[in-house]
C-alpha positions in Angstrom: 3.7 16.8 13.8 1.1 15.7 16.7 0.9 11.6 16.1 -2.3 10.0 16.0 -3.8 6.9 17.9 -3.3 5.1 14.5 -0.5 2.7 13.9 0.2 2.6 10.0 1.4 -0.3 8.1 2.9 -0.5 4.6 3.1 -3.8 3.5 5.7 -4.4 0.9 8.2 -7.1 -0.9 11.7 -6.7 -1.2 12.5 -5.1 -4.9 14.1 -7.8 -6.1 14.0 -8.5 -10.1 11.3 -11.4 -11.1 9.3 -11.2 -8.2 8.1 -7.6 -7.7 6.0 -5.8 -10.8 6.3 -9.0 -13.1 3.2 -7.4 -15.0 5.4 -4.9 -16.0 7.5 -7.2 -18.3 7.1 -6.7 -20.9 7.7 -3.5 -21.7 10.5 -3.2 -18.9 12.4 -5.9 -18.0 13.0 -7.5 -14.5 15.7 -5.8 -13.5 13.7 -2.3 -14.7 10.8 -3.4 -12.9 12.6 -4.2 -9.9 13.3 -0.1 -10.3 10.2 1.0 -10.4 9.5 -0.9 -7.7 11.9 0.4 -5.5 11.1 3.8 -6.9 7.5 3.3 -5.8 8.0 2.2 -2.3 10.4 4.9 -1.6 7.8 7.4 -2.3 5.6 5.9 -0.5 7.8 5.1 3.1 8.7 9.1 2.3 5.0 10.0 2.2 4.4 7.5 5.7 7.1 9.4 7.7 5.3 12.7 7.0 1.3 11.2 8.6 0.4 11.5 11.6 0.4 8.2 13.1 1.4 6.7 16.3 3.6 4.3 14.7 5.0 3.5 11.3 5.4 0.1 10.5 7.3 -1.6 7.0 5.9 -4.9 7.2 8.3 -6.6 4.7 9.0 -9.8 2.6 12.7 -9.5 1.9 15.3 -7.3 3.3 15.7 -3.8 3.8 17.8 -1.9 1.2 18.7 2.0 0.3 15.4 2.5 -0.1 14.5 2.1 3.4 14.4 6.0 5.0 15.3 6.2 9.2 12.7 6.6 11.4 10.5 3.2 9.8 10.4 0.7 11.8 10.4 -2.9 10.3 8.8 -6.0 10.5 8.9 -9.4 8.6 6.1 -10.5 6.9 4.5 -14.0 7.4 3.9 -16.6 5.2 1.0 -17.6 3.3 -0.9 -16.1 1.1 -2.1 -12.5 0.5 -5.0 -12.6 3.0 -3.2 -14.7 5.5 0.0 -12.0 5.1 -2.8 -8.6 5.8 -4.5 -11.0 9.0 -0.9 -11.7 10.5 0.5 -7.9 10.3 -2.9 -6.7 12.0 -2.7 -9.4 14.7 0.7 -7.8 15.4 -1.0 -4.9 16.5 -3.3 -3.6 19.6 -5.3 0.0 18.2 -6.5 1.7 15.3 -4.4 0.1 12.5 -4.2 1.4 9.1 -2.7 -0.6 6.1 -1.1 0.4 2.7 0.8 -1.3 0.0 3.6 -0.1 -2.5 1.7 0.0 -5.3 0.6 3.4 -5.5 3.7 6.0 -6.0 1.0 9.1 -6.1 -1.0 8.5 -2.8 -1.1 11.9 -1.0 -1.2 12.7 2.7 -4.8 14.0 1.5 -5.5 11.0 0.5 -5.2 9.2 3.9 -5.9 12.5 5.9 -9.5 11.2 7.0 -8.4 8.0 8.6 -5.9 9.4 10.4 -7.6 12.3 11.9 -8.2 12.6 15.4 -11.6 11.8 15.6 -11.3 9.4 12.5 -12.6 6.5 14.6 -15.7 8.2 16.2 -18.3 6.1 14.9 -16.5 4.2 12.4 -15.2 0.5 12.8 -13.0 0.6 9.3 -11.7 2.1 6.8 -11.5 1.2 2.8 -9.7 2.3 0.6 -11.2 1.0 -3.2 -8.7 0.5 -6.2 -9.9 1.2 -9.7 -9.0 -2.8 -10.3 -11.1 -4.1 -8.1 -8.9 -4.4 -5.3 -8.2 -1.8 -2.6 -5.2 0.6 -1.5 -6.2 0.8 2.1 -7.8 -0.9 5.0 -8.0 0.1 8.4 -9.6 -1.3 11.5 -10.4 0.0 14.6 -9.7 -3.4 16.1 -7.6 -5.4 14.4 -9.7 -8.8 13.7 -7.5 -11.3 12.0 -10.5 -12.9 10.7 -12.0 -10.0 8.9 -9.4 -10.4 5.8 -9.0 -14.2 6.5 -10.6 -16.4 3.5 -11.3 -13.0 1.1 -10.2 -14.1 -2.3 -7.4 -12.0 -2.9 -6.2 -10.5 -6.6 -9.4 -10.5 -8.3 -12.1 -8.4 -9.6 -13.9 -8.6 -6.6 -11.6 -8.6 -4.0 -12.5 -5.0 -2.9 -16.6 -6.0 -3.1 -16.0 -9.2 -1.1 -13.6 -7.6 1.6 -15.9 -4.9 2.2 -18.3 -7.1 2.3 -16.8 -8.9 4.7 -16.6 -6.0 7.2 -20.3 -4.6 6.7 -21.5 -8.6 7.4 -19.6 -8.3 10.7 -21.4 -5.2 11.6 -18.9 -3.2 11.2 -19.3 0.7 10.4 -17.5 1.8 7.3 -16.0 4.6 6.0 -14.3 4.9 2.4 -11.7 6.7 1.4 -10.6 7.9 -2.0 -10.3 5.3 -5.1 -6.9 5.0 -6.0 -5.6 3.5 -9.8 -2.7 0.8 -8.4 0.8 0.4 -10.7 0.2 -3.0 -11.9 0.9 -2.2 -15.7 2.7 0.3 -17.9 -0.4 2.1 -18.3 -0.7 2.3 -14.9 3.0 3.5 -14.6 2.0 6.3 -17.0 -0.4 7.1 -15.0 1.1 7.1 -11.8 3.9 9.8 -12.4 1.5 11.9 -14.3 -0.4 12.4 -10.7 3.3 12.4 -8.6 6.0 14.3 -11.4 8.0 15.3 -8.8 8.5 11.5 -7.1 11.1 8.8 -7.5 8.9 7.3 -9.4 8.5 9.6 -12.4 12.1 10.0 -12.2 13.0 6.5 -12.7 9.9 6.3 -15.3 11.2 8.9 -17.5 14.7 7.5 -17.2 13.7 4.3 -18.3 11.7 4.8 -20.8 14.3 7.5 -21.9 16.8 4.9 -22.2 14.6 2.8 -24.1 13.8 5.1 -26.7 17.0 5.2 -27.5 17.8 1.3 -28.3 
């Protein structure tokens, strides 16, 4: 694998029960969440490892744990909210800079494949990646510019309007990637390992709701 001129950030929380997934409870209960979760950003640091990019980067609230493959390299997160968290790990970098979450077990390298081509940044100042909730999976930036994500009201409706916005008011030239459906609830979850069935995630889905079938 050839790497790109792209850095590429995942931005994650430690797995830890009652503060990761807490929309999954009910049906699944902290500590099961706290699964999942782990589950989820396991696939997803697998996935990383595999893309073409310069560097890849866990930029983490928490600690490392088993989950954690060789070959990423690690980060802490800063404080503050959501928005303040995204503008700190981009001012951490100099270069195209691409940034993920955990929440999406079935993102492909297909997915990401256009903005981490070679010639992804010919012409284009950002990426965007919408989510079906409103949100969005991915945002890159040819120059990381703290104050592009600064302010943008995070987890809402219209996070992903106002943060593209946000990047097309600054004259930015944007490109959009795929819509992805994040894991926020069980539905989601369902859906999630339907589109991955070969993950860690659909293991530890079925296994779950296996066991809870049976009590």
């Amino acid at each position: 694998m050839t790497p790109g001129p792209t850095t590429l950030l995942v931005l994650a929380k430690e797995p830890v029960p009652g503060r990761v997934k807490t929309r999954l409870t009910p049906p699944f209960s902290p500590e099961e969440a706290a699964e999942l979760a782990a589950a989820s950003l396991a696939d997803t640091l697998d996935l990383v490892l595999t893309l073409p990019a310069r560097r890849h980067v866990l930029v983490l609230d928490g600690h490392p744990g088993p989950w954690l493959p060789p070959g990423i390299e690690v980060r802490a997160q800063a404080p503050g909210g959501l928005d303040e968290r995204i503008a700190a790990a981009f001012a951490a970098c100099a270069g195209p800079t691409v940034l993920i979450g955990m929440d999406t077990p079935h993102l492909t390298a297909s997915h990401l494949a256009p903005a981490l081509a070679p010639a992804a940044w010919d012409g284009c100042d950002a990426w965007f990646g919408p989510a079906e909730d409103g949100g969005f999976w991915a945002l890159g930036l040819a120059r990381p510019r703290p104050g592009l994500v600064l302010g943008v009201p995070m987890s809402r409706p219209d996070t992903g309007c106002l943060q593209r916005a946000r990047l097309t008011g600054a004259g930015l030239a944007v490109r959009d990637l795929r819509e992805l459906r994040d894991v926020d609830e069980a539905a989601d979850a369902e859906h999630a390992a339907a589109e991955a069935p070969d993950g860690r995630f659909a293991e530890t889905l079925a296994r779950l709701t296996g066991a809870a079938a049976l009590r």
